[in-house]
Structures are given as C-alpha cells and as structure tokens.
C-alpha positions in Angstrom: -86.1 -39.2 -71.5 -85.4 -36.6 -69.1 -88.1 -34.0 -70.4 -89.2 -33.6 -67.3 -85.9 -32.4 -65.9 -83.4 -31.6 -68.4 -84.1 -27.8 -69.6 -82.7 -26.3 -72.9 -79.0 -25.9 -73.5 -77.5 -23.1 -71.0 -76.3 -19.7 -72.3 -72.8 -19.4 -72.5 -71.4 -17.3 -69.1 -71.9 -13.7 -69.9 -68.7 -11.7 -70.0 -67.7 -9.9 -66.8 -68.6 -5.7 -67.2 -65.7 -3.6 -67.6 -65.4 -0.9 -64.3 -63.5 2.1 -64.4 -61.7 1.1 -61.0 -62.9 -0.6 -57.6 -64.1 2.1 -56.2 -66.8 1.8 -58.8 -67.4 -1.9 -57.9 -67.8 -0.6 -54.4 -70.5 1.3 -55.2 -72.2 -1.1 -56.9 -72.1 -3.3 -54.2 -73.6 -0.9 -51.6 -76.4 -0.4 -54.2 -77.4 -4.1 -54.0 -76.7 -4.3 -50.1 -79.3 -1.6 -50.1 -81.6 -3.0 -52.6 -81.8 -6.2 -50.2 -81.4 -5.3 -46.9 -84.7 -6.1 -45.7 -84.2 -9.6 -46.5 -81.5 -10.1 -43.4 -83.4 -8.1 -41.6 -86.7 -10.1 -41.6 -85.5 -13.3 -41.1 -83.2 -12.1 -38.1 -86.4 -10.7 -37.1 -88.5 -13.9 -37.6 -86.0 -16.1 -36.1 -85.0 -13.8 -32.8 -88.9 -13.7 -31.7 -89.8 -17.6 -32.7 -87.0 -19.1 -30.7 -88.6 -18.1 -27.0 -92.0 -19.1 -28.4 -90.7 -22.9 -29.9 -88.5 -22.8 -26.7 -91.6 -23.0 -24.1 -93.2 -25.2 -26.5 -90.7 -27.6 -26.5 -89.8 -26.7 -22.4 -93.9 -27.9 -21.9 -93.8 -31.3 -24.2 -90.9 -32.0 -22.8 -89.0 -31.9 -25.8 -85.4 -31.6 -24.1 -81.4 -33.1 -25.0 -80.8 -34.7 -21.9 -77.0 -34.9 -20.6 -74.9 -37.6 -20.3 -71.3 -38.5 -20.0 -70.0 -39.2 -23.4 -71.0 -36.2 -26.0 -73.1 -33.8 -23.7 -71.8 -32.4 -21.1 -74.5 -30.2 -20.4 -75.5 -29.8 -16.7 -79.2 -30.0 -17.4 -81.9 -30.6 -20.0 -81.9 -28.5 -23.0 -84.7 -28.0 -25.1 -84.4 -28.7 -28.5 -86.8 -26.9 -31.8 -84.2 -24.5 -32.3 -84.5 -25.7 -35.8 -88.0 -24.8 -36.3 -87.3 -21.1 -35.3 -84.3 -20.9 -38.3 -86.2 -22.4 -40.5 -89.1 -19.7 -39.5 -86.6 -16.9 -40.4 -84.8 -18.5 -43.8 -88.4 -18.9 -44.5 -89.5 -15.4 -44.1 -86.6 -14.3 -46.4 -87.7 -16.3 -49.3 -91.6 -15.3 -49.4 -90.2 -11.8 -49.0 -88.0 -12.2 -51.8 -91.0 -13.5 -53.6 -93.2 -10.3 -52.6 -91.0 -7.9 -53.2 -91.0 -5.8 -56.1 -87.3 -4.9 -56.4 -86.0 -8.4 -56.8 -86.1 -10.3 -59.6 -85.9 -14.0 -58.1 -86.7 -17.0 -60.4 -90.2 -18.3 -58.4 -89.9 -21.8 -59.4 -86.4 -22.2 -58.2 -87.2 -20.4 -55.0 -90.4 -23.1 -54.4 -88.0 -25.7 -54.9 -85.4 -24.4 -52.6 -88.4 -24.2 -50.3 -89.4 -27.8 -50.3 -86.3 -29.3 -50.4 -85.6 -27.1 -47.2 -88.5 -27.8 -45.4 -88.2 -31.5 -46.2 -84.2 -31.1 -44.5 -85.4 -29.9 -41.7 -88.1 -32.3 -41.3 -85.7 -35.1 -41.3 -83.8 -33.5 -38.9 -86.8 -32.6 -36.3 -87.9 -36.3 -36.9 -84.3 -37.6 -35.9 -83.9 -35.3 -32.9 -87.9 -36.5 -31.8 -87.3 -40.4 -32.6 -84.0 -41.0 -33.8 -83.2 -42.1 -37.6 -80.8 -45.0 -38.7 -78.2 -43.7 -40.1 -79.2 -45.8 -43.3 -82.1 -43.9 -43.6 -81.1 -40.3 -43.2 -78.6 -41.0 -45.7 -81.5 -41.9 -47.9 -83.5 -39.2 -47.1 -80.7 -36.8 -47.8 -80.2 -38.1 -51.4 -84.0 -37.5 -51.6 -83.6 -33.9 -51.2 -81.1 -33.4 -53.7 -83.3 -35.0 -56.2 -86.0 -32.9 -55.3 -83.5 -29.8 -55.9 -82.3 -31.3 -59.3 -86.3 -31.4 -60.4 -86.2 -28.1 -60.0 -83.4 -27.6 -62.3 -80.8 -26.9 -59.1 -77.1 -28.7 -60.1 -78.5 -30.7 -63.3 -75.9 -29.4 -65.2 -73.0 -29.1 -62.6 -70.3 -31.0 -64.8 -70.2 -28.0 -67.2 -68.3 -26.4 -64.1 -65.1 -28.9 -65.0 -65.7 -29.4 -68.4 -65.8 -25.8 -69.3 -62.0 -25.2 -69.2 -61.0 -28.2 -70.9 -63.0 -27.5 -74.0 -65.2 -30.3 -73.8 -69.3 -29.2 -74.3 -72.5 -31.1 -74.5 -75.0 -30.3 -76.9 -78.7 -30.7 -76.8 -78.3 -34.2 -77.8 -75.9 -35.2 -75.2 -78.1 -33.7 -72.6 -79.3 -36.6 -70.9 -74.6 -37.5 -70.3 -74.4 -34.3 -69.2 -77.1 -35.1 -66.3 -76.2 -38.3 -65.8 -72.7 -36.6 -65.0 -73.8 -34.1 -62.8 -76.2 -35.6 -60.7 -73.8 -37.8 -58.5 -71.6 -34.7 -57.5 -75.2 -32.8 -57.0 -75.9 -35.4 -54.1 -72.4 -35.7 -52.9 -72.3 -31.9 -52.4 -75.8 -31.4 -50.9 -75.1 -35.1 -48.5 -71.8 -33.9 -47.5 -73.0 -30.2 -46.8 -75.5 -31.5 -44.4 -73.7 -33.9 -42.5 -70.9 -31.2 -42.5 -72.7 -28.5 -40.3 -74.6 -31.0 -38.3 -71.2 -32.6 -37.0 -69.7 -29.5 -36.3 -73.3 -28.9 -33.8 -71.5 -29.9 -31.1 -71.2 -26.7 -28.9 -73.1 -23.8 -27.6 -73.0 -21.6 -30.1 -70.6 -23.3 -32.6 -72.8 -24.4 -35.5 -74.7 -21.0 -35.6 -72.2 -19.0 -35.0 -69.7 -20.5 -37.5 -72.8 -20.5 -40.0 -73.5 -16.8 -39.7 -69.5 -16.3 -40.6 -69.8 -18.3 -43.4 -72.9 -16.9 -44.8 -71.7 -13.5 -44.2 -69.0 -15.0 -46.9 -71.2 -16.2 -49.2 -73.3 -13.4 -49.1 -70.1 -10.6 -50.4 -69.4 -13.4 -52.8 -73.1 -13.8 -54.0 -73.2 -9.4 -54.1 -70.2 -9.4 -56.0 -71.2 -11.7 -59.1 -75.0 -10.1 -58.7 -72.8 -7.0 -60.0 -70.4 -8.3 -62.3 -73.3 -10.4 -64.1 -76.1 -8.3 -64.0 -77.9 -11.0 -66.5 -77.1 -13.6 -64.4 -80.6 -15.6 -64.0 -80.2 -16.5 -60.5 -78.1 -13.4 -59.4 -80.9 -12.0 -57.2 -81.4 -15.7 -55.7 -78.0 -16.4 -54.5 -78.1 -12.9 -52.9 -81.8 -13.7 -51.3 -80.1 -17.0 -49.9 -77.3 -15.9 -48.2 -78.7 -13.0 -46.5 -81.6 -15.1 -45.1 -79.1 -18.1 -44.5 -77.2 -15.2 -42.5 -80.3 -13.1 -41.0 -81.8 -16.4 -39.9 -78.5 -18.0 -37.8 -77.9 -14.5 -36.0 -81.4 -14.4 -34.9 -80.8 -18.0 -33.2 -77.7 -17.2 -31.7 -78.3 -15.2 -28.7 -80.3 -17.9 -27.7 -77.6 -20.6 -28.1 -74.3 -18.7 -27.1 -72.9 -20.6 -23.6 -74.6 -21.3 -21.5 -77.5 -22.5 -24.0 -81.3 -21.4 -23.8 -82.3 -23.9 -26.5 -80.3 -26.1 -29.5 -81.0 -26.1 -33.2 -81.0 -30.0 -33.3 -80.5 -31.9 -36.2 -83.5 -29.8 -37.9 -81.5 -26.4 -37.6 -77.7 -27.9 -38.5 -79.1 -30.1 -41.6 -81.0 -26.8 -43.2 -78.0 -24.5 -42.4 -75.8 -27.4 -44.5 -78.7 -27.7 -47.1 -78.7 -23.8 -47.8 -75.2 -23.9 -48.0 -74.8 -26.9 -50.0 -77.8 -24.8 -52.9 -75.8 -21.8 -52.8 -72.5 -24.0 -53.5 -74.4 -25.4 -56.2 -75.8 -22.1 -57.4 -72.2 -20.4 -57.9 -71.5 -23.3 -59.8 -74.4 -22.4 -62.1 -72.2 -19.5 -63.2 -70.1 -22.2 -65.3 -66.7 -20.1 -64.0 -64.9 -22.8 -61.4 -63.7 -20.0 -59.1 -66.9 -19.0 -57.8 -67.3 -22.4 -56.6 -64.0 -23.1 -55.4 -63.9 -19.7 -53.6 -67.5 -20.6 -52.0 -66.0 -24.2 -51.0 -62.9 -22.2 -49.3 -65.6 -20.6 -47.4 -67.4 -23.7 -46.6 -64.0 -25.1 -45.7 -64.3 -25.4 -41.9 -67.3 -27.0 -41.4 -65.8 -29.8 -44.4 -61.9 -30.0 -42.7 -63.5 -31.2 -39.3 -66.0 -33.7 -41.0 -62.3 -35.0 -42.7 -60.5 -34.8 -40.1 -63.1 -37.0 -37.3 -63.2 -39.5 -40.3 -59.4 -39.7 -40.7 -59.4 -40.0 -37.1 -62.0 -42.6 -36.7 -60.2 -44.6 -39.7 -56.8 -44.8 -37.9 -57.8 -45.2 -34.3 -60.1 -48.7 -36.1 -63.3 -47.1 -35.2 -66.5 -47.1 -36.6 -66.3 -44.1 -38.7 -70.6 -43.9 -39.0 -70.3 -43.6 -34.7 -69.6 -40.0 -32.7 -67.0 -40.0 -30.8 -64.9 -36.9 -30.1 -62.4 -36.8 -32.4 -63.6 -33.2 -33.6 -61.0 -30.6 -33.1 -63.1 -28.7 -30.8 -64.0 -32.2 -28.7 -59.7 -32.0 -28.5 -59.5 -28.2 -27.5 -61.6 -29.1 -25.1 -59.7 -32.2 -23.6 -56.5 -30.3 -23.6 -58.4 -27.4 -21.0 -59.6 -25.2 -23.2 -63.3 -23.7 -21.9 -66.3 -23.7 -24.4 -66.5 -20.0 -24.5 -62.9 -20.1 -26.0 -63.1 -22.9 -28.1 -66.3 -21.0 -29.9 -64.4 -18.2 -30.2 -61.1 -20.1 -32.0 -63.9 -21.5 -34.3 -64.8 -18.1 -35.2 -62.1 -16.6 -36.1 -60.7 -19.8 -38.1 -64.1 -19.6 -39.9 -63.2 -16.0 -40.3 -59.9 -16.4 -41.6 -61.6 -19.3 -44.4 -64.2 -16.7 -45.3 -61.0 -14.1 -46.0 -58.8 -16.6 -48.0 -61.9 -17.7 -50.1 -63.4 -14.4 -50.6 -60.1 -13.6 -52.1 -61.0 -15.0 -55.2 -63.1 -11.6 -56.0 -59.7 -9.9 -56.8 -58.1 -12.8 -58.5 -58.1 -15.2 -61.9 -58.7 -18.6 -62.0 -55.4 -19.6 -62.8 -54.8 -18.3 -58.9 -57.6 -19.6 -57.6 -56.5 -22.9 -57.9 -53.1 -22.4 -56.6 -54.8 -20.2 -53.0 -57.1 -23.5 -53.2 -54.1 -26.0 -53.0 -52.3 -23.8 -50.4 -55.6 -23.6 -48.4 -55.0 -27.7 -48.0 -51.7 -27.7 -47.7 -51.9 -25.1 -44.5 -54.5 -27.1 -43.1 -52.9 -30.6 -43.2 -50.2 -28.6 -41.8 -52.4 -27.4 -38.8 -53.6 -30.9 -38.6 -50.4 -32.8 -38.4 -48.9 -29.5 -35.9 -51.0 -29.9 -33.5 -51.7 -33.8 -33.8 -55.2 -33.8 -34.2 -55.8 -36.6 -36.4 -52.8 -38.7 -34.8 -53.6 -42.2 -33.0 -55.2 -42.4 -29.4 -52.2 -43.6 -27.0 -54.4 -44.5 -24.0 -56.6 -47.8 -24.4 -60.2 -47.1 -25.3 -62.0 -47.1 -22.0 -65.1 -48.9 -21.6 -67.2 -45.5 -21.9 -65.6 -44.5 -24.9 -66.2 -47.8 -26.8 -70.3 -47.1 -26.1 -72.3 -45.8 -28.2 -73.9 -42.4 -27.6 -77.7 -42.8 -26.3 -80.3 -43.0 -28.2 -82.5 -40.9 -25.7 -80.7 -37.1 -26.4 -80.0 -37.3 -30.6 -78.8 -34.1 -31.1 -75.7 -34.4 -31.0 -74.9 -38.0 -32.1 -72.7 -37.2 -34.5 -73.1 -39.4 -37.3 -72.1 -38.8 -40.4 -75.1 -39.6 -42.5 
C-alpha cells in the first residue's frame, strides 16, 4: 500500500566504537570539522553577499515592513527578502555537499530536503508579499512534511519510543509503523516552524538565536558522524547544520539593531524547517538521546511558543492572534533596550545548547532525568519572573486590535 514510501526494514543502530579516551574522540572530531569546513564557509559566503543585492531589490519594489504601534516599533520602513538571501546560502551548502568528493551525502534525501525547503520558504515569502490565513499556512506546512516523509525523512520516527520498550515492527507491520510516525513527523516539522518564526520578533533575535542553536546541532551532528561511522545519514546531518549555521551568520550583520533588512516569514519558517529535519534526522539514529538532546537545544525557540500560548489561554485571548506575550515583548515593557534583550536571548540559547549538548558525555537513563530538570528550571523561570501570569491592567482598545495586515512579518501567528 505504501510502496511508494515505506522502504525496507531499518538496520538495527550500529554499536557505538570503542575510544581509548576523549582525547581520541577529540581528534576525531577536528578531523570531520576539517573534512567539512567549506560547507559553513560557502553558505556564510553566499548569504553575506546576497543580502545587499535582495535588499535593493526589495528597497526599489517597494517591498518594505512598515511600522506601526502594536508589534513594530520600527521608526521606518524595513525591507523584507532577507529570507531569500538564507535560503541562497543553506542552498549553496547542499549542492556543495552534493559536488564534493569527500562527503558521502545520501542524494535523494538531500533533493528532498531541498524541495521541502524551498517550498517553506516560499510559503513564507508569499505570506510576507500577500498575507496567508492562518488556515492555510497551517495547511501548507503539513504539506511540507509530507513532502519530507516521501523522501523517506521521519517515516519511521516511532521506532525512536518503541525501541526501549521492546516493542518492534516487522516488514509486515510496516504500513502501523508509518501510520504511527507520520502524525509526530508533522507535529515536529509544524511546530518547528511556527517556533522560530514567532520568536522573529527583533532585530537580530531569530538569526542570531538560530546560529546558536545550529552551532549546537552541528557538535551534536560531528559527534554521532564519529561514533557511527556507518551511520547512513551521518555526513547529512553534519552538511545541515553547518549550512543552517553558515547561512544565519551570513544574515546577521545585516539584521543586528538597528536592522538593514528582515528575514520575513521566508527566512524564520526555513530556519524552523531545517531545524525541525535535523530533529527528525537524530531521530533516525533509533537512540532517544540524540533527539532529546537536539530538542534541549531547540528548547528556546519551543518554551516562548509555550509560554505566549499559556499566556494567550489565561488572559482569554485568541491564542491564533500576536500579541506580545513573548518574553522578549515583556523584557521590553519592563525597560529593557533591544540590544539587551538580544543579548539575554543569546546567552539563554547558549546556556540550552550547553545543557543539551551534554548528552554527548551521558547515558540515556540521564538524559531523561537533565530533560525533566531542563522543564522543571524553566517553569521555574517562568512562574519567577511572572511571565505567563494574568494581565492586571484592562486590555486597551489598541491591544484588543489585530495586527495589520499591510506589514506581515511579524504577525505572530502561530500557524
């Protein structure tokens, strides 16, 4: 039934290599940092020149984020297409991933990674041109992450739960086993993108905390290209992460307060969908850690998508409308600058990427307890500084409006 789709039974995980000491494992992991550094490199290089050049172009169509007095503050017109120039970089990584000798990337997961990409940030540059119900985007979203499971990306994610209670499908129970993953496959890559492009709501923020977290991924993607050499889709985790990474530092310069130019919805929604495929691909290594440890990185960008939900919920608003119940919207009200603010989200990013790197040096069994502490510390946060608490002042007249439809890139929604 699922022919098409469904591929053959997976291996079982190969057993981790046994190293004389970490010094050794060191090593090793400079040898693949070397073996890929022109991948960073070139989409860096990419983005950093496209920017000025899709800047003008979008300064001369008049393709600008226009300020108002609800969710931009901005003192003048911005001009959007930021996306356009990451997407040029991440881009440039993959066909130079595919050209290069020294890498052994799987091409037809690569293509598909590349489509489902380019089809993100299309539906992102359509909303930040002409403005998408939130119905729709939704839709369009789910679309992607079919297209990633045709290409055999998160088909089989259950086996990531199942595999430590004991429970496995065989050949014939293929078609349960995809009918199990394929909900949390869309979940993942849904909630990934709408993650990042919520948290788009300052200069610098989104790519900034991006890089950060790619830079995490990226140790954790070296790492298990080392300790599972046979891995199938070692060399494309690693290719992913450094041209996620390469690509957001190249934007940045640009974006840092006070902005040249904004990613949009095009830029925030393909920095989610890259990080929701690599979630999914440390989850193709079948050991729950991996992907806990890359959620944990992840973790920022998810707690503030929570925690304006939560917020939303309790104050009876519409959770699918912006308002700004993000944490940095609150630093912000309580006198904080936007330089400062950017800089808090840094280092928190920082400090996820630390706790769920951490998971290189630990079992399992651990994991799951740094995991549960990881929440427990940032409810705490939450509830310390009464973030998600109820609004005391009566909802004004301009806070009951919605944003306006003229300047979408920072709406908010969270679809």
């Amino acid at each position: 039934m699922f022919s098409l789709l469904a591929t053959a039974t997976a291996p079982a995980t190969p057993a981790e290599p046994v190293f004389d000491g970490w010094d050794e494992v060191f090593r090793a992991w400079g040898g693949i940092i070397r073996q890929f550094w022109l991948i960073p490199l070139a989409a860096f290089l990419v983005a950093l020149i496209v920017t000025p050049i899709v800047r003008k172009i979008a300064l001369t169509r008049g393709i600008v984020d226009q300020p108002d007095e609800f969710l931009k503050p901005h003192g003048r017109p911005i001009p959007y297409l930021g996306g356009v120039a990451i997407f040029a970089g991440w881009a440039a990584a993959i066909l130079l991933a595919l050209w290069m000798t020294n890498t052994v990337v799987t091409a037809r997961v690569m293509v598909g990674v590349a489509l489902a990409g380019f089809a993100s940030m299309l539906i992102g540059l359509f909303d930040d041109l002409r403005v998408m119900p939130p119905l729709v985007k939704l839709v369009c979203n789910i679309g992607v992450a079919v297209i990633l499971i045709c290409f055999g990306i998160g088909d089989d994610l259950i086996n990531v739960l199942t595999r430590h209670t004991g429970m496995q499908f065989g050949q014939e129970d293929r078609w349960i086993e995809f009918l199990y993953s394929v909900p949390l496959t869309i979940v993942i890559v849904v909630a990934a993108c709408n993650a990042t492009n919520l948290i788009d709501g300052l200069d610098g923020l989104c790519s900034g905390v991006l890089g950060i977290i790619s830079a995490g991924f990226v140790i954790l993607a070296v790492h298990l290209r080392v300790v599972y050499p046979a891995s199938p889709l070692g060399d494309d985790r690693v290719v992913l992460a450094m041209g996620m990474l390469g690509a957001a530092l190249g934007f940045l310069p640009y974006n840092v307060n006070p902005a040249k130019i904004f990613m949009g919805d095009a830029g925030s929604m393909l920095l989610g969908f890259n990080a929701a495929v690599l979630l999914l691909m440390f989850g193709e290594q079948r050991i729950v850690r991996w992907m806990i440890g890359a959620t944990i990185i992840f973790g920022l960008p998810v707690a503030d998508m929570l925690l304006a939900m939560v917020r939303r919920w309790r104050n009876g608003k519409p959770i699918m409308i912006g308002d700004r119940s993000h944490y940095y919207d609150q630093l912000r009200d309580r006198g904080l600058s936007i330089r400062r603010v950017a800089a808090i989200s840094y280092l928190l990013a920082l400090a996820f990427v630390v706790v769920g790197t951490s998971v290189v040096f630990i079992r399992t069994r651990y994991t799951i307890l740094v995991f549960m502490a990881t929440i427990g510390v940032v409810l705490a946060a939450i509830w310390k500084f009464k973030m998600a608490g109820i609004e005391r002042e009566p909802t004004t007249a301009r806070d009951r409006r919605e944003p306006p439809s003229a300047g979408p890139a920072d709406r908010r929604s969270t679809t």
